[in-house]
C-alpha positions in Angstrom: 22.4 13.5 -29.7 19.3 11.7 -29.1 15.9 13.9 -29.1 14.0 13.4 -25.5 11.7 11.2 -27.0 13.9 9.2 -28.5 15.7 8.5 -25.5 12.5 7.8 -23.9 11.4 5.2 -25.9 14.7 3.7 -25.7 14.6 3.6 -22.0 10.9 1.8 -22.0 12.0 -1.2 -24.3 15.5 -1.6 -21.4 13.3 -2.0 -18.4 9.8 -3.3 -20.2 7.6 -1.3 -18.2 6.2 2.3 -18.6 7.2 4.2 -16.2 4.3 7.1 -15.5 5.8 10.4 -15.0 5.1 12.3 -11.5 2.3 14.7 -12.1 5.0 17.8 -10.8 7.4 16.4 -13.5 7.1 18.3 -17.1 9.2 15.4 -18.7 11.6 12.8 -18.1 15.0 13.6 -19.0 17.2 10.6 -18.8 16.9 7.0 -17.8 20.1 5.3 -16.7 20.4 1.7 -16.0 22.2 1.3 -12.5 22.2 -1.2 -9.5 21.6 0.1 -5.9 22.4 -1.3 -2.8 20.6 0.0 0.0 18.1 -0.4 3.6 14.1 -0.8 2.3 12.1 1.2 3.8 7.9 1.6 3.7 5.6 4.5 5.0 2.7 6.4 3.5 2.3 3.8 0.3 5.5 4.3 -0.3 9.1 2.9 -0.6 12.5 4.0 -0.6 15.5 2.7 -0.7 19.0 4.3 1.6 22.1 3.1 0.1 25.1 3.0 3.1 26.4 6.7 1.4 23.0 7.9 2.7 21.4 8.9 -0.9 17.5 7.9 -0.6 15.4 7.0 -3.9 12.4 6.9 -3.9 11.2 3.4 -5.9 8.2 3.2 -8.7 6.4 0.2 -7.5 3.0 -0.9 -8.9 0.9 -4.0 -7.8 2.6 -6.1 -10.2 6.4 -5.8 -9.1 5.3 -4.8 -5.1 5.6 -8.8 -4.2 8.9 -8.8 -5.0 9.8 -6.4 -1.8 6.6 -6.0 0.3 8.3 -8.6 3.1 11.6 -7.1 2.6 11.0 -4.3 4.5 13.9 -3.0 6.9 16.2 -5.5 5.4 19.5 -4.2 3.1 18.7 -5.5 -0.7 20.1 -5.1 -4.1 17.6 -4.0 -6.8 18.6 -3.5 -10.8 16.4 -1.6 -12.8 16.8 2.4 -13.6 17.1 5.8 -12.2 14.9 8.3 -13.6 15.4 12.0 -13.8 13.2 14.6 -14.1 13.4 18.0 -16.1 12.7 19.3 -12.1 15.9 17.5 -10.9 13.1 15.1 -9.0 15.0 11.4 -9.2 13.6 7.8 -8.7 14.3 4.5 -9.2 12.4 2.1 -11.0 13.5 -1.8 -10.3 13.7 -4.3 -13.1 12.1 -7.8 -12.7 13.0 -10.7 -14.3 9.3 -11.8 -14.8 6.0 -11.2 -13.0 4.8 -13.0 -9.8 2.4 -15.4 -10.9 -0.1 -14.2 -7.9 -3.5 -12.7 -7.1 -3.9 -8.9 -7.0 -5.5 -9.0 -3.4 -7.4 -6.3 -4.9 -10.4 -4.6 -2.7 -13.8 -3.0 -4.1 -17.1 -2.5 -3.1 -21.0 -2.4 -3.7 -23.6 -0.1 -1.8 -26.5 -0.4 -3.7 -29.9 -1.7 -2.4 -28.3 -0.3 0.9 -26.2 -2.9 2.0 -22.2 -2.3 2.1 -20.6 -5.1 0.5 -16.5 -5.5 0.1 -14.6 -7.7 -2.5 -11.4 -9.5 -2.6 -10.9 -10.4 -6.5 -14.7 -9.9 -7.1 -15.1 -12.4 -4.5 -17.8 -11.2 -1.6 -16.0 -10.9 1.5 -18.1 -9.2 3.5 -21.5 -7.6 3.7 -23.8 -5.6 6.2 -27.1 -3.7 5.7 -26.1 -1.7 9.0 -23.9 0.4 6.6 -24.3 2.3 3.4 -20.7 3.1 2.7 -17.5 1.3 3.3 -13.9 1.7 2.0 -10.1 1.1 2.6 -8.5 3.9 4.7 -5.0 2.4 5.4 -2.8 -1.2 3.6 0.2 -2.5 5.3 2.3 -5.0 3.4 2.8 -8.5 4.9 4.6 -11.6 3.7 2.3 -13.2 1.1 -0.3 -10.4 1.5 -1.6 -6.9 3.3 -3.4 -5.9 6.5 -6.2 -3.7 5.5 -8.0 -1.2 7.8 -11.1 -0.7 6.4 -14.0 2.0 7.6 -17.5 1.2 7.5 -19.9 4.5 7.8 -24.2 4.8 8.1 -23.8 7.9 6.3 -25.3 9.5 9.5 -23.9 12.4 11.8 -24.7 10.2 14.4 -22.0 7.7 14.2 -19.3 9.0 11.2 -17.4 5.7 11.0 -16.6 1.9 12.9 -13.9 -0.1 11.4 -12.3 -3.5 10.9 -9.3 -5.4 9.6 -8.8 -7.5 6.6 -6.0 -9.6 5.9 -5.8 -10.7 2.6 -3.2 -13.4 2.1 -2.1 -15.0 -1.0 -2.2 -19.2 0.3 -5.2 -18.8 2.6 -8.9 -17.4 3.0 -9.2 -13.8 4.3 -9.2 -13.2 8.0 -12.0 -10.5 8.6 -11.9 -8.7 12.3 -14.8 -7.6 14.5 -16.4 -4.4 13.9 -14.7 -1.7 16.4 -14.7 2.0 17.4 -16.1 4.3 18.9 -17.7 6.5 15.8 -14.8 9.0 15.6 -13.6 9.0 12.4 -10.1 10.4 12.6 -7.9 8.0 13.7 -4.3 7.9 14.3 -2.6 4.9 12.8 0.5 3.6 13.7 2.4 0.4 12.9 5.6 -0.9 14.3 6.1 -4.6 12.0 4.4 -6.4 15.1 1.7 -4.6 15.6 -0.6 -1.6 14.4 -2.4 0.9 16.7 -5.4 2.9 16.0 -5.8 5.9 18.7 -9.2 7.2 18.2 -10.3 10.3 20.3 -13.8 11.1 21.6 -15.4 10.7 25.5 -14.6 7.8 26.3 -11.3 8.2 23.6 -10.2 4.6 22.5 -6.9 2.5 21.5 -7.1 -0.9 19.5 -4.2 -2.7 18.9 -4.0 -5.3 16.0 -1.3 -7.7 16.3 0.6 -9.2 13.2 2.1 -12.1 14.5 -1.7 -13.6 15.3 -3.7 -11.6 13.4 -5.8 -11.1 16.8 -8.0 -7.9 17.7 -7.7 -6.5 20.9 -8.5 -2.9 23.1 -5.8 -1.2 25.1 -6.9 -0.6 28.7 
């Protein structure tokens, strides 16, 4: 019988990808190659997959491989790749790519020295205000070629805890960068439906925006 570790490295050189171990996992315990069938489905950062006998895996997606699926969501699709078990009987499934997307990471970070709040797209300046001393990404939605992000722009004040706006970030075009909007509460309920996403945000007057995905356009709920 093959020692844990053996089987371990074993399993890495089948599917050519590390596959990092859940932090309430002690150790993986077996890695076996399988096709699944099943209904995408996306919430939370996540995805999972229901096959038609109702069993639900959760997949192991990084930035790399997340192309491959990010428009698929909702749709029945066939992945390859593994199921991994856990010693704590926690299972997933890690798809198996032929090759890597050739694309951009769309990746966001940002600068708030010298008191200005700048956000990057692939180290490219996107956006920059001297209105704000802190900025960040509080929710991504995938998108064919791309993501809708909401991002929160704060004064680091009491008086006004947080506006926002929405990036698209798109892998054929320029990003798309909304007005500023809110109402400075900063705990908003998101929701998204695939045609639109909502953010409820509560205070005197409370406020609803509504960002549509079929024209990328802005707009308050009345």
């Amino acid at each position: 019988m093959f020692k844990k570790s053996q089987l371990f490295i074993q399993s890495l050189l089948l599917l050519g990808a590390v596959a990092a171990v859940p932090t309430h996992a002690t150790e993986l315990e077996s890695m076996i190659p399988a096709t699944l069938t099943g209904k995408l489905n996306y919430a939370t950062l996540n995805y999972w997959l229901v096959t038609p006998e109702g069993s639900s895996y959760e997949l192991r997606i990084n930035e790399n491989n997340e192309p491959f699926i990010m428009d698929k969501i909702g749709q029945e699709i066939t992945l390859k790749g593994a199921i991994l078990t856990y010693t704590d009987n926690s299972q997933y499934f890690q798809p198996k790519f032929d090759q890597g997307p050739q694309v951009k990471p769309l990746k966001f970070t940002k600068n708030t020295e010298d008191g200005t709040a700048s956000l990057y797209l692939d180290d490219n300046e996107i956006y920059a205000s001297d209105e704000y001393g802190n900025l960040g990404v509080e929710k991504e939605f995938p998108i064919a070629d791309g993501k809708v992000s909401l991002i929160w722009l704060s004064t680091g004040g009491t008086a006004c805890p947080a506006m926002f706006m929405f990036v698209v970030a798109r892998q054929d075009s320029l990003p798309l960068i909304t007005t500023e909007f809110g109402n400075c509460s900063d705990i908003p309920t998101i929701t998204n439906n695939k045609d639109k996403i909502t953010v409820a945000l509560p205070g005197n007057p409370a406020q609803t925006w509504v960002f549509d995905l079929n024209n990328f356009k802005l707009s308050e709920k009345q």
